[in-house]
N, CA, C and O atoms as CSV, one atom per row, in Angstrom:
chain,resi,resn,atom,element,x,y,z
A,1,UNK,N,N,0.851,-1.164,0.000
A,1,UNK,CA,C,0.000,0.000,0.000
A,1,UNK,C,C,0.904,1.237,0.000
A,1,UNK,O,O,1.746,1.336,0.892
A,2,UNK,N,N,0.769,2.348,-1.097
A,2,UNK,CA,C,1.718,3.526,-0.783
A,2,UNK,C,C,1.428,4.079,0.270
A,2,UNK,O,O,0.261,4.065,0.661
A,3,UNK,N,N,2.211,4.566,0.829
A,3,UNK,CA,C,2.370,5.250,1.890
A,3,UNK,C,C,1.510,6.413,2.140
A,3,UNK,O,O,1.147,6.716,3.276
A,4,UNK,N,N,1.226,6.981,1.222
A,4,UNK,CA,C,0.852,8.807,1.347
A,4,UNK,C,C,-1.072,8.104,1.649
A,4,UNK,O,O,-1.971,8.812,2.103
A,5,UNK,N,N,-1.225,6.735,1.276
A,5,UNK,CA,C,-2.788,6.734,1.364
A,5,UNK,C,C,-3.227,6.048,3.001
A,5,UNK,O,O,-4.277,5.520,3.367
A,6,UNK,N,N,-1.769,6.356,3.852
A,6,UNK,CA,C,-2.250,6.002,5.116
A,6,UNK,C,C,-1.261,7.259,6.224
A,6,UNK,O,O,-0.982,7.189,7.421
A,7,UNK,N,N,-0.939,8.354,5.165
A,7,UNK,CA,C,-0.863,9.394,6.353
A,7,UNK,C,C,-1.262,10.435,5.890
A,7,UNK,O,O,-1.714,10.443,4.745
A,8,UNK,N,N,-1.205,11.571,6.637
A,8,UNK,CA,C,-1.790,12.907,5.941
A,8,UNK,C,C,-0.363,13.884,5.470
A,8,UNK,O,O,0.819,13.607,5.673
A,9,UNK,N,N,-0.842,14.884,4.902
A,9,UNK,CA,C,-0.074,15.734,4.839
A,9,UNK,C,C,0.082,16.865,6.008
A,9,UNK,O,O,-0.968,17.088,6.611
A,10,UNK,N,N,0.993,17.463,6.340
A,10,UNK,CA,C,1.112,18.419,7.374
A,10,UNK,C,C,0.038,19.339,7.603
A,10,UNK,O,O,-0.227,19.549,8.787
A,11,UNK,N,N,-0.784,20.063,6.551
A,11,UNK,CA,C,-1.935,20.860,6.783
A,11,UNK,C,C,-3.185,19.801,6.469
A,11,UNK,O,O,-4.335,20.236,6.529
A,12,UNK,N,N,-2.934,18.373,6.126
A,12,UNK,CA,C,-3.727,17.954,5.780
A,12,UNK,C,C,-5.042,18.115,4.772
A,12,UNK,O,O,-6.039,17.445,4.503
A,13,UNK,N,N,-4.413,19.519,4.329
A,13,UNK,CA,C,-5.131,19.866,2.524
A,13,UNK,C,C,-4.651,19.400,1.259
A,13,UNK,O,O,-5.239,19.632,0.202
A,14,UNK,N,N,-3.395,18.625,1.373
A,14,UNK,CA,C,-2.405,18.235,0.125
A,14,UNK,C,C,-3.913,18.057,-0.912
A,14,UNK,O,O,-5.024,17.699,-0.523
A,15,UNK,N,N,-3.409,18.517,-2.594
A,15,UNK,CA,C,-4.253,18.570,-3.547
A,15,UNK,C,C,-3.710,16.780,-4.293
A,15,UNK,O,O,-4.295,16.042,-5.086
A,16,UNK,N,N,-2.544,16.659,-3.667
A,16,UNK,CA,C,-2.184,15.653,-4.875
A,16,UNK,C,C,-1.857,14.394,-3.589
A,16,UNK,O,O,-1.741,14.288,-2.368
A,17,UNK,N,N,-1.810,13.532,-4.937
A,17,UNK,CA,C,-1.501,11.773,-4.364
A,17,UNK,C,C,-0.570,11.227,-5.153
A,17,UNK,O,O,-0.360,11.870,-6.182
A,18,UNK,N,N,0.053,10.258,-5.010
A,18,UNK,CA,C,1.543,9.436,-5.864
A,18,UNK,C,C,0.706,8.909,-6.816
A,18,UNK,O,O,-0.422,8.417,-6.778
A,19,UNK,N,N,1.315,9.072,-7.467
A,19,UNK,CA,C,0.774,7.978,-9.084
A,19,UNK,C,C,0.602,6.321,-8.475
A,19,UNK,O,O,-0.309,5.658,-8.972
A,20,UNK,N,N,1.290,5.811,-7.636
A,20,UNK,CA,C,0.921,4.408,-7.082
A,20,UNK,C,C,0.008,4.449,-6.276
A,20,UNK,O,O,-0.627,3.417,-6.061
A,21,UNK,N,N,-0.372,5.865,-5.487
A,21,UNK,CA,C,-2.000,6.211,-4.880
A,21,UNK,C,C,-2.851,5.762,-5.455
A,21,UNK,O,O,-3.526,4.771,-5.178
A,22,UNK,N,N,-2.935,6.763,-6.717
A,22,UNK,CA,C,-3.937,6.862,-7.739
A,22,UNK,C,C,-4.758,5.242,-8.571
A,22,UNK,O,O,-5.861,4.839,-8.940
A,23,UNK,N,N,-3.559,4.870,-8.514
A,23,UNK,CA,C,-3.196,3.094,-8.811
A,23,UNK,C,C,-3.881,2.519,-7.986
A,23,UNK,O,O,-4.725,1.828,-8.558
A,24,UNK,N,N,-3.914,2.484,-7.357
A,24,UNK,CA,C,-3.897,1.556,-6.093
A,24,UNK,C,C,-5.140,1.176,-5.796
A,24,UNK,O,O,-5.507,0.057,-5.439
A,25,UNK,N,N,-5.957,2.415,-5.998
A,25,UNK,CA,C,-7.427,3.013,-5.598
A,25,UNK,C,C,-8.173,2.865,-7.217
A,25,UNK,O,O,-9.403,2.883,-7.165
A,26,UNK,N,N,-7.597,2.727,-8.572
A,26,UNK,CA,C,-8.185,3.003,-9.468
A,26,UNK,C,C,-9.144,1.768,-9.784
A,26,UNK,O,O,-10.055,1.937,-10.595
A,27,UNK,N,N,-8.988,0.691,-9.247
A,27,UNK,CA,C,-10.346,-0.487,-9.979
A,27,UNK,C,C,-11.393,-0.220,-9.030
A,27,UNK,O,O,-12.565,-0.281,-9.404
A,28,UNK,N,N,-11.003,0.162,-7.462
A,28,UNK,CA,C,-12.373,0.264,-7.069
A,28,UNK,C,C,-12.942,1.537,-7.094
A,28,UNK,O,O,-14.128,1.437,-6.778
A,29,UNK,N,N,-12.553,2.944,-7.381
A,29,UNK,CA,C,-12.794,3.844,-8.397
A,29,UNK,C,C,-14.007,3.673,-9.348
A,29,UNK,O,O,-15.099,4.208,-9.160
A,30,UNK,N,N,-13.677,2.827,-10.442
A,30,UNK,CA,C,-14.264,2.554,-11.146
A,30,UNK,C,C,-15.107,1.397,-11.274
A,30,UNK,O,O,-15.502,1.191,-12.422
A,31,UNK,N,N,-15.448,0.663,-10.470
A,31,UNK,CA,C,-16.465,-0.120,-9.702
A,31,UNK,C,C,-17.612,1.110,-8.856
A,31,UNK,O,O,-18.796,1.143,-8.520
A,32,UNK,N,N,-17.010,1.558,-8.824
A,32,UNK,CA,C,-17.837,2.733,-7.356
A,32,UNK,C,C,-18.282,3.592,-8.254
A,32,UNK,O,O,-19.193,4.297,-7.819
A,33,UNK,N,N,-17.905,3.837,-9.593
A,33,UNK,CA,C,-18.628,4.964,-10.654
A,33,UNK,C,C,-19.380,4.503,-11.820
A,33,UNK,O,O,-19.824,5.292,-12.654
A,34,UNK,N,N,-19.555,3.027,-11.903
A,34,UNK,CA,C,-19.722,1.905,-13.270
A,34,UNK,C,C,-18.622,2.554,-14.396
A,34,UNK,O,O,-18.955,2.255,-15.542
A,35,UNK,N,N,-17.538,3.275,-14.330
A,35,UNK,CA,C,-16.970,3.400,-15.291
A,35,UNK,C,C,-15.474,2.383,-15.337
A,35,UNK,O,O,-14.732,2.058,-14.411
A,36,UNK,N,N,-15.416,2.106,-16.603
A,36,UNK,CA,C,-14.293,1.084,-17.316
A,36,UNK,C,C,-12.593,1.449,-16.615
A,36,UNK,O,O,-11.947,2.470,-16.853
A,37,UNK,N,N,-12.195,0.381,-15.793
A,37,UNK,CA,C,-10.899,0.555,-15.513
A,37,UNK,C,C,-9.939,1.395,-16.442
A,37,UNK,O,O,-9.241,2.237,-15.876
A,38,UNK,N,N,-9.842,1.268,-17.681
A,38,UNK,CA,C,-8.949,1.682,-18.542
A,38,UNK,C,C,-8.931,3.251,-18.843
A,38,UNK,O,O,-8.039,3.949,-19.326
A,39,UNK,N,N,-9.935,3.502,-18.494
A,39,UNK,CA,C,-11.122,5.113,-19.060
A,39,UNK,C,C,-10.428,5.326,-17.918
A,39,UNK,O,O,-9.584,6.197,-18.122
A,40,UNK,N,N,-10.392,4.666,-16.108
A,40,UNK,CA,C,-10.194,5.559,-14.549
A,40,UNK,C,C,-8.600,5.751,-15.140
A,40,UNK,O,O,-8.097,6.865,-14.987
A,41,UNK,N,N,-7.985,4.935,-15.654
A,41,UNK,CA,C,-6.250,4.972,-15.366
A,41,UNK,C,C,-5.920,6.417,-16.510
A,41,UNK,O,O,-5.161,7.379,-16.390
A,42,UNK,N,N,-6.923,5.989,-17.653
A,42,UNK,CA,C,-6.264,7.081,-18.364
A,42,UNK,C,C,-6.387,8.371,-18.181
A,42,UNK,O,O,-5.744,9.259,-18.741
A,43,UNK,N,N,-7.676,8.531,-16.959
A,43,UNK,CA,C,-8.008,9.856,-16.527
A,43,UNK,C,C,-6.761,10.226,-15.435
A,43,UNK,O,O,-6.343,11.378,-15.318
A,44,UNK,N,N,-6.159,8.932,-14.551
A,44,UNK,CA,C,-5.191,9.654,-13.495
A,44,UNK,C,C,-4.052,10.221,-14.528
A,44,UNK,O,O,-3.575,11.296,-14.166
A,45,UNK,N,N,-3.406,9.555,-16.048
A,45,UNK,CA,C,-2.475,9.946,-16.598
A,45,UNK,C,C,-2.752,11.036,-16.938
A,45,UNK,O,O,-1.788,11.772,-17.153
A,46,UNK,N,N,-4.203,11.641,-17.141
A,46,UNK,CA,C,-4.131,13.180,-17.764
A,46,UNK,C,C,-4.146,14.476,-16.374
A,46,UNK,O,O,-3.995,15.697,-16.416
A,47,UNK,N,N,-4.381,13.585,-15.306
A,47,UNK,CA,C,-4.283,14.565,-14.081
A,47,UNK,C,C,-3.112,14.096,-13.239
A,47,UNK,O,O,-3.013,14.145,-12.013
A,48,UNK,N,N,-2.297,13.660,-14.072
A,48,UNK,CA,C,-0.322,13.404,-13.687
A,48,UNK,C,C,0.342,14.680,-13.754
A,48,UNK,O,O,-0.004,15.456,-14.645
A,49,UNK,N,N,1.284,15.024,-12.908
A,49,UNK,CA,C,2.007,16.200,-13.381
A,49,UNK,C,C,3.308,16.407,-12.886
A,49,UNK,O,O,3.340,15.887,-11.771
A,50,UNK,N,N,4.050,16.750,-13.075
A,50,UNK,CA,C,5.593,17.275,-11.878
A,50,UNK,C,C,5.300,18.128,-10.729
A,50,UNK,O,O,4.715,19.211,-10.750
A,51,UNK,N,N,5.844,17.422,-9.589
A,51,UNK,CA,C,5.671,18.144,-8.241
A,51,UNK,C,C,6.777,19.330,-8.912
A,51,UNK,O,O,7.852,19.196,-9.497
A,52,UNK,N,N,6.029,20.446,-8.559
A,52,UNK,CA,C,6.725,21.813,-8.868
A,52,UNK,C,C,7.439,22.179,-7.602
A,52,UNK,O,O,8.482,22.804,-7.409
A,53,UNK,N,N,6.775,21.740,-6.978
A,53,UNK,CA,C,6.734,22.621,-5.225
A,53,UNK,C,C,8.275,21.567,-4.503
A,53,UNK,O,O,8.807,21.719,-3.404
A,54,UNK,N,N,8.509,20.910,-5.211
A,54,UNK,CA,C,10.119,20.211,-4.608
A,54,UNK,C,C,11.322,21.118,-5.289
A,54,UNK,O,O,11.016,21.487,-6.423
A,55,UNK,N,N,12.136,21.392,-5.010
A,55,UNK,CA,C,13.680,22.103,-5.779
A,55,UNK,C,C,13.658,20.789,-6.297
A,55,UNK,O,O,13.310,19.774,-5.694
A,56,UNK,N,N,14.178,20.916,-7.824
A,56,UNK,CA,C,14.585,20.328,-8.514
A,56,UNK,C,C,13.574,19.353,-8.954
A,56,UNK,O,O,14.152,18.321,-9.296
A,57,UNK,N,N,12.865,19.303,-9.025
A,57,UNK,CA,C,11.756,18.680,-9.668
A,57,UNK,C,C,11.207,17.623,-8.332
A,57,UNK,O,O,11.106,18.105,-7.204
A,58,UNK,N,N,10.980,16.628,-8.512
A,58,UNK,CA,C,10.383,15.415,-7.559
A,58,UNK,C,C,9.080,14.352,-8.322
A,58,UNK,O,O,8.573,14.575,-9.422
A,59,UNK,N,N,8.772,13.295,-7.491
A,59,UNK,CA,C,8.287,12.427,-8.354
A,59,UNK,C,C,6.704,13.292,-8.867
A,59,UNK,O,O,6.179,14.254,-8.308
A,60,UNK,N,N,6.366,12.753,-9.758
A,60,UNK,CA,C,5.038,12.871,-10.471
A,60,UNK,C,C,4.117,12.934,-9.235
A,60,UNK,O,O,4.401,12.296,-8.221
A,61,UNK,N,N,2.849,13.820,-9.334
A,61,UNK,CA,C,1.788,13.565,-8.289
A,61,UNK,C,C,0.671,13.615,-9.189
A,61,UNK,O,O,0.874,14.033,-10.330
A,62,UNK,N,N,-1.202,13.021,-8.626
A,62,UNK,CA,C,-1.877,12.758,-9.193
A,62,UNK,C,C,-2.887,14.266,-8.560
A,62,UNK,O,O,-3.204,14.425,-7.381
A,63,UNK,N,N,-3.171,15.056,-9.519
A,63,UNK,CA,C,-4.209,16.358,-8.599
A,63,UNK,C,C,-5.602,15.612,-8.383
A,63,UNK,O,O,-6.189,15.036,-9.299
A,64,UNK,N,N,-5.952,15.668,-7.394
A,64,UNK,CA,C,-7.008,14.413,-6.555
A,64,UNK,C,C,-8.142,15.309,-7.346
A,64,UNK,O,O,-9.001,14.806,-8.070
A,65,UNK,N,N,-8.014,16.618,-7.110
A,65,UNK,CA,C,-9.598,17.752,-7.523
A,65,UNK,C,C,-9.566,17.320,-8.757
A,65,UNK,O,O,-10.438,16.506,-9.059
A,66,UNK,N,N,-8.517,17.752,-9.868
A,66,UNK,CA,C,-8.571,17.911,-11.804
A,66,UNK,C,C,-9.390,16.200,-11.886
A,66,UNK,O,O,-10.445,15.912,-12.452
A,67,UNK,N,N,-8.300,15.150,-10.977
A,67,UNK,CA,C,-9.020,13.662,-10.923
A,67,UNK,C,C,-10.643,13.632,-11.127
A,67,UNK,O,O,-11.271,13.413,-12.163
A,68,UNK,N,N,-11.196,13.964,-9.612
A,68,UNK,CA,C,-12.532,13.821,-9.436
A,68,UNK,C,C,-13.264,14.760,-10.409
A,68,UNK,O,O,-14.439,14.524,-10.128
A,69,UNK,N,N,-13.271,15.486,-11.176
A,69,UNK,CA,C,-14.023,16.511,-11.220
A,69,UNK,C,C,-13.970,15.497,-13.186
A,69,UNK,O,O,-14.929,15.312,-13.935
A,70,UNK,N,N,-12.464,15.075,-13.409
A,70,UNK,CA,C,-12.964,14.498,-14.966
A,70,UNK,C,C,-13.801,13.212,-14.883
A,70,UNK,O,O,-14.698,12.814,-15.625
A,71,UNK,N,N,-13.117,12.527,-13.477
A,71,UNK,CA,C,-14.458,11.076,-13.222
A,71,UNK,C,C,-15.608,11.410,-13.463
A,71,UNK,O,O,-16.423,10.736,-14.093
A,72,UNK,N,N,-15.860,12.942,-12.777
A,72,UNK,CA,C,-17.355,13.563,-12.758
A,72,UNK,C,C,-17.718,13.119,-14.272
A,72,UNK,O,O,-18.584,12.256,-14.412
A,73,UNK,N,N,-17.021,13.738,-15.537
A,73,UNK,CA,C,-17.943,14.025,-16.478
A,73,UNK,C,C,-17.274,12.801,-17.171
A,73,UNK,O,O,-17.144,12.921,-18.389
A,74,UNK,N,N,-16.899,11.833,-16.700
A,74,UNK,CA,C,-16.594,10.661,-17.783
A,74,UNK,C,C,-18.108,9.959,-17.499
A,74,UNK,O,O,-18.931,9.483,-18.281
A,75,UNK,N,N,-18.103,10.171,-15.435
A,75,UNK,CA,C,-19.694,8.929,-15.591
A,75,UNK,C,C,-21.079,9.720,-16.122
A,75,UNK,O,O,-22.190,9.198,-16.218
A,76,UNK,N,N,-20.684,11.307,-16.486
A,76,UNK,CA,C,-21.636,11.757,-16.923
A,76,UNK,C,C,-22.155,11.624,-18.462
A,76,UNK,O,O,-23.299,11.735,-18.903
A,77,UNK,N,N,-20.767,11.313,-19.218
A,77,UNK,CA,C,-20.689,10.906,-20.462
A,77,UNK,C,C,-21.143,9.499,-20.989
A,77,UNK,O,O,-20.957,8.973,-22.086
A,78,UNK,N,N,-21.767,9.072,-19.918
A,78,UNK,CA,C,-21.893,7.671,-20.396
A,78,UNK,C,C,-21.132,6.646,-20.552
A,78,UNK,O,O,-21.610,5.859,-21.369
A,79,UNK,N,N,-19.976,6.269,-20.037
A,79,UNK,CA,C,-18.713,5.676,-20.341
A,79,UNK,C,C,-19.196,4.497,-18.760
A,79,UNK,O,O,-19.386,4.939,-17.626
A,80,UNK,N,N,-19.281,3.170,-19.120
A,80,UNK,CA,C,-19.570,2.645,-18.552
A,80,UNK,C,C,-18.777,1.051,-19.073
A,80,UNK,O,O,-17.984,0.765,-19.971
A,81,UNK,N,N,-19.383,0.362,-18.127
A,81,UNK,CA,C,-18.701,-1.201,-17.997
A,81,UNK,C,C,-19.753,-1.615,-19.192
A,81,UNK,O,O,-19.776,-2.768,-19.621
């Protein structure tokens, strides 16, 4: 289990999660929305990005909001199992 999905962040507002978060959580995601595993993964790759906020770059994070908000209109689109 990654790590970041069993502690918080210091203000406990962090916007983002590890790409193995995002993973981790993505089949039952998409069980929990009737939408198609492949449709949840390709939505975390388009809400992937470079942690800016590290000097010198740092690993990829997943923006949890840009996430939920495209799940929103994928199960609104009809995109189903």
């Amino acid at each position: 289990m990654p790590a970041d999905l069993v502690t918080a962040s210091g203000s406990g507002l962090d916007p983002d999660i590890s790409v193995a978060a995002a993973h981790y959580q993505a089949d039952r995601v998409a069980k929990a929305r009737g939408i198609v595993l492949s449709d949840v993964e390709a939505l975390i790759a388009r809400a992937t990005r470079e942690r800016w906020t590290v000097p010198l770059g740092g690993a990829p994070v997943v923006n949890v909001l840009a996430l939920n908000m495209a799940l929103d209109q994928a199960g609104s689109s009809g995109a189903t199992r």
